[in-house]
LUMTIMI-886341 format. One record per residue: residue number from 1; residue in three letters; x, y, z of N, C-alpha, C in turn. Coordinates in steps of 0.2 Angstrom, whole numbers. Each point is the difference from the previous one (the first is absolute). Example, Ala and Ser with C-alpha at 12.3 -4.5 7.8 and 13.67 -1.06 7.14 Angstrom:
2
+------+------+--------+---------+-------+---------+----------+-------+--------+---------+-------+
: resi : resn : n_east : n_north :  n_up : ca_east : ca_north : ca_up : c_east : c_north :  c_up :
+------+------+--------+---------+-------+---------+----------+-------+--------+---------+-------+
:    1 :  ala :     66 :     -28 :    39 :      -4 :        6 :     0 :      4 :       6 :     0 :
:    2 :  ser :     -2 :       5 :    -4 :       4 :        6 :     1 :     -4 :       5 :     3 :
+------+------+--------+---------+-------+---------+----------+-------+--------+---------+-------+
This chain:
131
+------+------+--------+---------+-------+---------+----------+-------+--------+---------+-------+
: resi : resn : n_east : n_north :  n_up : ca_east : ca_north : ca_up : c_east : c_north :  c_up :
+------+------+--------+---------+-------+---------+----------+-------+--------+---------+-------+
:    1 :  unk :    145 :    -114 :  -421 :       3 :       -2 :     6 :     -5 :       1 :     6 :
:    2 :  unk :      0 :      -6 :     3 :      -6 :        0 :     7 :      4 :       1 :     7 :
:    3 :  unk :     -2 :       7 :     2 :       5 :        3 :     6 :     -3 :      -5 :     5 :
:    4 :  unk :      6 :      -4 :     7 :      -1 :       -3 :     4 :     -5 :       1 :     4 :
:    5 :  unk :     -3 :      -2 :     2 :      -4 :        3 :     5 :      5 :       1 :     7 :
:    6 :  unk :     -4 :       4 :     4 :       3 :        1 :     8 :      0 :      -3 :     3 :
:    7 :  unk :      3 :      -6 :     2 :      -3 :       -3 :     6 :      0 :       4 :     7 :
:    8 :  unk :     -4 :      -2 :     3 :      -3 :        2 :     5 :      4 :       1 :     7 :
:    9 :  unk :      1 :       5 :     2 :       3 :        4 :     6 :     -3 :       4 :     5 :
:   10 :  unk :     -2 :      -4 :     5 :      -1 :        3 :     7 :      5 :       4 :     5 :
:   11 :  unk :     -2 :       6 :     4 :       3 :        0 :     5 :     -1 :      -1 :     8 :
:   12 :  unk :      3 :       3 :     4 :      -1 :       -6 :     6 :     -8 :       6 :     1 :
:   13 :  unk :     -1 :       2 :     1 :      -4 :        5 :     1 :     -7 :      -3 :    -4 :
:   14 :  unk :      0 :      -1 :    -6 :      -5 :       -3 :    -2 :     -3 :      -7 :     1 :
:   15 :  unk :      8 :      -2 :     1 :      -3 :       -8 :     2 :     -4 :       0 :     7 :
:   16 :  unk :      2 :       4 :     5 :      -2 :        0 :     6 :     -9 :       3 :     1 :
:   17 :  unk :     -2 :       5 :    -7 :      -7 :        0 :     1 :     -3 :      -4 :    -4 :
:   18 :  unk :      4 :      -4 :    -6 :      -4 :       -3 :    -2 :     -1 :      -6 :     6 :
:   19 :  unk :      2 :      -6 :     3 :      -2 :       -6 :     6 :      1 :       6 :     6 :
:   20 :  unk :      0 :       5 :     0 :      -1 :        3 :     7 :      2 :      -1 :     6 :
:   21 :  unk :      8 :       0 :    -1 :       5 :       -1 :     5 :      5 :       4 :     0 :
:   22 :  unk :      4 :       0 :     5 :       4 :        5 :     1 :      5 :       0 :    -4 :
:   23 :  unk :      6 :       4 :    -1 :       5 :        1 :    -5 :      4 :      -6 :     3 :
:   24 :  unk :      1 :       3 :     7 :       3 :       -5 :     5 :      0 :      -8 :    -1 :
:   25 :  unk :     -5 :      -3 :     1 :      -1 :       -6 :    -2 :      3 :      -2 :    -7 :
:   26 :  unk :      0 :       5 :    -5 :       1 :       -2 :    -6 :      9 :      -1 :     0 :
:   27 :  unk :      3 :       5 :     2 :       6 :       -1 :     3 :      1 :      -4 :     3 :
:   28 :  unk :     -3 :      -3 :     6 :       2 :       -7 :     5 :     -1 :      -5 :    -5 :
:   29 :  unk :     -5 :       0 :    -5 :       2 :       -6 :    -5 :      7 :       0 :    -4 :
:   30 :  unk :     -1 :       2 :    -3 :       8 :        4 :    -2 :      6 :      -2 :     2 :
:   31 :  unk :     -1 :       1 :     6 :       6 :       -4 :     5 :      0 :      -4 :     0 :
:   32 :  unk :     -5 :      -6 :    -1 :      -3 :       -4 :     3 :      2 :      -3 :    -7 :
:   33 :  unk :      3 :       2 :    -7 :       0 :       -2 :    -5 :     -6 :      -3 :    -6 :
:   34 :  unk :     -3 :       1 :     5 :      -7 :       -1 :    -5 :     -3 :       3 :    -6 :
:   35 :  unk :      2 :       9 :     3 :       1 :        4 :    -7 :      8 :       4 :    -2 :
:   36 :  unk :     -2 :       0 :    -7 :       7 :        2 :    -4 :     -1 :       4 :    -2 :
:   37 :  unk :     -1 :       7 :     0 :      -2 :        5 :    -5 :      6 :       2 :    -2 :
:   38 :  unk :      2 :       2 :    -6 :       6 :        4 :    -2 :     -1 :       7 :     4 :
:   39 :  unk :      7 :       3 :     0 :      -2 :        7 :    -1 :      5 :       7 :    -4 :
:   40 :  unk :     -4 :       5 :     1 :       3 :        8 :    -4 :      1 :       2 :     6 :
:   41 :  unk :      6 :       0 :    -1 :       5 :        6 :     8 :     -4 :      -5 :     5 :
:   42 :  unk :     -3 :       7 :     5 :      -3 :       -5 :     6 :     -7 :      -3 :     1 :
:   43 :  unk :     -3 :       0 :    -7 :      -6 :        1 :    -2 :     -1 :      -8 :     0 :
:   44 :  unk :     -5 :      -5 :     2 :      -1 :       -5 :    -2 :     -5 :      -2 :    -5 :
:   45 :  unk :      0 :      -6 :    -4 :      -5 :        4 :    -5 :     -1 :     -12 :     0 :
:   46 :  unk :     -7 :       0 :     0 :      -4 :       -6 :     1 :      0 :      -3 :    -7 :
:   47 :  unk :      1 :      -5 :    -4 :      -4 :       -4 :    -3 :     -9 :      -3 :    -1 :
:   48 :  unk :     -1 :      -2 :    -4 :      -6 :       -4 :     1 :      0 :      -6 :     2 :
:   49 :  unk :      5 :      -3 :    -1 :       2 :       -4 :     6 :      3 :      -1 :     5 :
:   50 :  unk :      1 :       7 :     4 :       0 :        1 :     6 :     -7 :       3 :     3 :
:   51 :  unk :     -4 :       1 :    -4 :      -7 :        2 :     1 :     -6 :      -8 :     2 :
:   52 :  unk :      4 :      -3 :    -6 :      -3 :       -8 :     2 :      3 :      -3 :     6 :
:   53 :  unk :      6 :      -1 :     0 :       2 :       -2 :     7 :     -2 :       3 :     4 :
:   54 :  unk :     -1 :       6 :     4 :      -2 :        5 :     5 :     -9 :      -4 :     0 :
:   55 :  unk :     -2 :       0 :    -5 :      -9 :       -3 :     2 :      0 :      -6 :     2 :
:   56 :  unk :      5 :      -2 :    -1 :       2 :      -10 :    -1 :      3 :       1 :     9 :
:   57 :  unk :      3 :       4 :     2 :       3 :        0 :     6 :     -5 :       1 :     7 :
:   58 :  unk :     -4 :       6 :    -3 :      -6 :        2 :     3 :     -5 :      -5 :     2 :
:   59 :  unk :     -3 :      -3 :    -8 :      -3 :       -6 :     2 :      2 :      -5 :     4 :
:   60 :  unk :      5 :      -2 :     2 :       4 :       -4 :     1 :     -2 :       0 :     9 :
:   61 :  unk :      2 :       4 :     1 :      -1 :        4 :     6 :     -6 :      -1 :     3 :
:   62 :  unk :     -6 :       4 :    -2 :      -5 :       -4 :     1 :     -3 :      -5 :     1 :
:   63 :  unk :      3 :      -5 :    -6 :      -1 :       -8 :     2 :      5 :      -2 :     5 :
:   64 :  unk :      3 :       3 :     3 :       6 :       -1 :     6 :      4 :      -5 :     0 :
:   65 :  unk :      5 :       1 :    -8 :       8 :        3 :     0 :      2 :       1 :     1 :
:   66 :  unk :      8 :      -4 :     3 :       2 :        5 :     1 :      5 :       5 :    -5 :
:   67 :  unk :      6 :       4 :     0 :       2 :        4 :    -6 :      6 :      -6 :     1 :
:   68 :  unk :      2 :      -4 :     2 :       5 :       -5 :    -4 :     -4 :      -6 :    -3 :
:   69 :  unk :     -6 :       0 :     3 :      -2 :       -5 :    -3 :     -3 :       3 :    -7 :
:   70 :  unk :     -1 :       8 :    -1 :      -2 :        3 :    -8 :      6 :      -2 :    -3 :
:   71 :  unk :      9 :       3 :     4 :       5 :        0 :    -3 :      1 :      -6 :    -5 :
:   72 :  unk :     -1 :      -5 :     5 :       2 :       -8 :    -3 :     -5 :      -3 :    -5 :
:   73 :  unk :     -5 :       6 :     0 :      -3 :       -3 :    -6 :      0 :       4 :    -6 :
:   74 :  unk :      4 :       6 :    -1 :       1 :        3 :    -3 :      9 :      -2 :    -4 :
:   75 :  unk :      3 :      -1 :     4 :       4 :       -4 :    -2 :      0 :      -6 :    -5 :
:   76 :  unk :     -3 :      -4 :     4 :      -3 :       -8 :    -5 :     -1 :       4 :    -4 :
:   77 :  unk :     -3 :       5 :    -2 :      -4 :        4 :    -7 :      4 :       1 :    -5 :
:   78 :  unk :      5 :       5 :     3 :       5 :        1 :    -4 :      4 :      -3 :    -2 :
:   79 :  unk :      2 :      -7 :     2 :       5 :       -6 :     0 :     -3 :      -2 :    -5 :
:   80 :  unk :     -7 :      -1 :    -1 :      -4 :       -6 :    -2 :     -8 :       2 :    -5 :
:   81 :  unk :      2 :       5 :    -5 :      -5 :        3 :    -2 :     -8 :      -7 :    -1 :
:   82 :  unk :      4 :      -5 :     0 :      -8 :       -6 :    -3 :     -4 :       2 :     7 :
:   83 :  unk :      2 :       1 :     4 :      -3 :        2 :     8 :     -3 :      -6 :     1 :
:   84 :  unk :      3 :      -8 :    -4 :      -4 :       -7 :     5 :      3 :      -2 :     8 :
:   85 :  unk :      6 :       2 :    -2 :       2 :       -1 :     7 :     -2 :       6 :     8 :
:   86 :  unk :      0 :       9 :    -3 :      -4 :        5 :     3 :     -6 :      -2 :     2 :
:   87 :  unk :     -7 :      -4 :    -5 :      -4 :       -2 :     1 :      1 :      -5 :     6 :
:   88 :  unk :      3 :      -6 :    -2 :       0 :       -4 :     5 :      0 :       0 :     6 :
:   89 :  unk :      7 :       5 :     2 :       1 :        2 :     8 :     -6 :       5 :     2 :
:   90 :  unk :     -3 :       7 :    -4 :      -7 :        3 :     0 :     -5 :      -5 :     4 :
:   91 :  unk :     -1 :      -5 :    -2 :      -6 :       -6 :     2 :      3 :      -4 :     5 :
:   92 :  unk :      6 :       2 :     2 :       1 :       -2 :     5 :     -1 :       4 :     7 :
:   93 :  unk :      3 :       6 :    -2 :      -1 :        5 :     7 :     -6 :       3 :     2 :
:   94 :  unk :     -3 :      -3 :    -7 :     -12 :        3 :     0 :      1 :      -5 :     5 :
:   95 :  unk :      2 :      -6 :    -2 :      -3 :       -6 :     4 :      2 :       1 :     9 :
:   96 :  unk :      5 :       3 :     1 :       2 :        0 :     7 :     -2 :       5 :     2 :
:   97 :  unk :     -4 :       7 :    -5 :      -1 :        4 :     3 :     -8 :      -2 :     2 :
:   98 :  unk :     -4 :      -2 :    -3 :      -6 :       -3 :     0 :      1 :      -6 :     6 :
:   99 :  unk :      6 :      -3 :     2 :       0 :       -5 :     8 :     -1 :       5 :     4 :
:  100 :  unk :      6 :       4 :    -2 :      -1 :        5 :     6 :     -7 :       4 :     3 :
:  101 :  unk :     -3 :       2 :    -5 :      -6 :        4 :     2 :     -5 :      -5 :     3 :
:  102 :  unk :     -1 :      -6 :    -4 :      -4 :       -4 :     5 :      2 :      -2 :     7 :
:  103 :  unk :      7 :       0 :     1 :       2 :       -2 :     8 :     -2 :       7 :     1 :
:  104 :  unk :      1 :       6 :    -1 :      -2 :        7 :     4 :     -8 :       1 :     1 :
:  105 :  unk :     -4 :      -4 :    -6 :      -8 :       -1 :     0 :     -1 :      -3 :     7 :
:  106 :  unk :      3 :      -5 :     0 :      -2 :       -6 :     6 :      2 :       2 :     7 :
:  107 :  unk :      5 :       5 :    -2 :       4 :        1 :     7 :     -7 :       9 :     1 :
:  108 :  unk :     -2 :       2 :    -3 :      -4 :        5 :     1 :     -7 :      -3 :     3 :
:  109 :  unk :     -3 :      -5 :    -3 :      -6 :       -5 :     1 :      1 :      -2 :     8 :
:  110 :  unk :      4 :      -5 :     1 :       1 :       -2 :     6 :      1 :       8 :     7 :
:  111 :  unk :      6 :       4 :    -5 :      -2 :        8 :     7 :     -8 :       2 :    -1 :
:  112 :  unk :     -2 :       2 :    -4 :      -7 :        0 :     0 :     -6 :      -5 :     5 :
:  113 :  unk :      1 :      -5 :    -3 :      -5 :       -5 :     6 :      2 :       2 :     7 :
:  114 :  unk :      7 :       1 :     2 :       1 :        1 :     7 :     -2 :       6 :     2 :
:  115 :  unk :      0 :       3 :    -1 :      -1 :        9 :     1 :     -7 :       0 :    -1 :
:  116 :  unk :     -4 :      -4 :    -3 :      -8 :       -1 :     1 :     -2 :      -4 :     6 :
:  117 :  unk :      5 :      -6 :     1 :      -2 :       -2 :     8 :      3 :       6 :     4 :
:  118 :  unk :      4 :       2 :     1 :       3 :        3 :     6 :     -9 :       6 :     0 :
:  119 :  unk :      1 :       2 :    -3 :      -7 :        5 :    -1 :     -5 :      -1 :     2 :
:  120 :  unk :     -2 :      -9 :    -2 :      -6 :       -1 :     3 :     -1 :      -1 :     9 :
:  121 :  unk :      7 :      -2 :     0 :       0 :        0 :     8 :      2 :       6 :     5 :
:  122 :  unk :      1 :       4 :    -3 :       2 :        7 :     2 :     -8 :       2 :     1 :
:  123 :  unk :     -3 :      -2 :    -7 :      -8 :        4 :     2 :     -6 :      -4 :     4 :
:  124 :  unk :      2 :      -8 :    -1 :      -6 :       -3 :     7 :      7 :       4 :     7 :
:  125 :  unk :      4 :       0 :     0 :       4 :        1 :     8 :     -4 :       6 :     2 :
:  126 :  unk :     -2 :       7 :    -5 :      -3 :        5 :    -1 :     -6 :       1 :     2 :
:  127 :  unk :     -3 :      -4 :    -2 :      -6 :       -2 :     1 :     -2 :      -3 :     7 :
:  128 :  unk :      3 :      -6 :     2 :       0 :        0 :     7 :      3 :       5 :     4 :
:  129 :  unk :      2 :       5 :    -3 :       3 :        5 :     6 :     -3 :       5 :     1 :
:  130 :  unk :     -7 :       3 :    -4 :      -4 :        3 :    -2 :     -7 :      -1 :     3 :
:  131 :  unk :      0 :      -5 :     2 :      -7 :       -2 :     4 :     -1 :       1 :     6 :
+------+------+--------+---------+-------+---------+----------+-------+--------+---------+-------+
């Protein structure tokens, strides 16, 4: 007889030093419905799939997600294991999030050249007041 293996169970303690975040945060997910860990008494006890999710949320973030926009694609996920439809709407909020950083690029570009003129006349004004 081949005894089951264990699946895998984290706590919130280790999840927090493994992506090195606070407990807190892990909780604010939590509420936030993102993660689901079962629990012993008041002990919360994490899945591998809440471990997946938390890196998937993390990343998320960084590419700047929001947690409803992780929410709603987690969602899709669950509804829709083929994930064509998850993908599809995916490729669509890259796409809006990639509009937006190039309007933030162009709006940084255009602040930048002004602040290079304003500089430059700041420093002939400087110059004629210098002589």
């Amino acid at each position: 007889m081949i005894e089951k293996e264990k699946l895998a169970e984290y706590s919130i303690s280790e999840l927090s030093k493994k992506f090195d975040i606070t407990t807190r945060s892990i909780r604010f997910y939590e509420d936030q419905g993102l993660l689901t860990p079962t629990r012993k008494g008041q002990t919360r006890i994490y899945s591998q799939s809440d471990k997946v999710r938390l890196k998937l949320i993390l990343r998320g973030k960084r590419l700047g997600f929001s947690l409803g926009e992780t929410g709603r694609l987690f969602e899709l996920y669950d509804a829709d294991k083929s994930s064509a439809k998850q993908l599809t709407i995916m490729m669509e909020l890259i796409e809006e999030k990639k509009s937006n950083l190039k309007q933030k690029l162009d709006d940084i570009n255009t602040l930048l050249m002004e602040l290079n003129d304003i500089e430059k006349n700041c420093q002939e004004i400087l110059t004629t007041l210098t002589k």
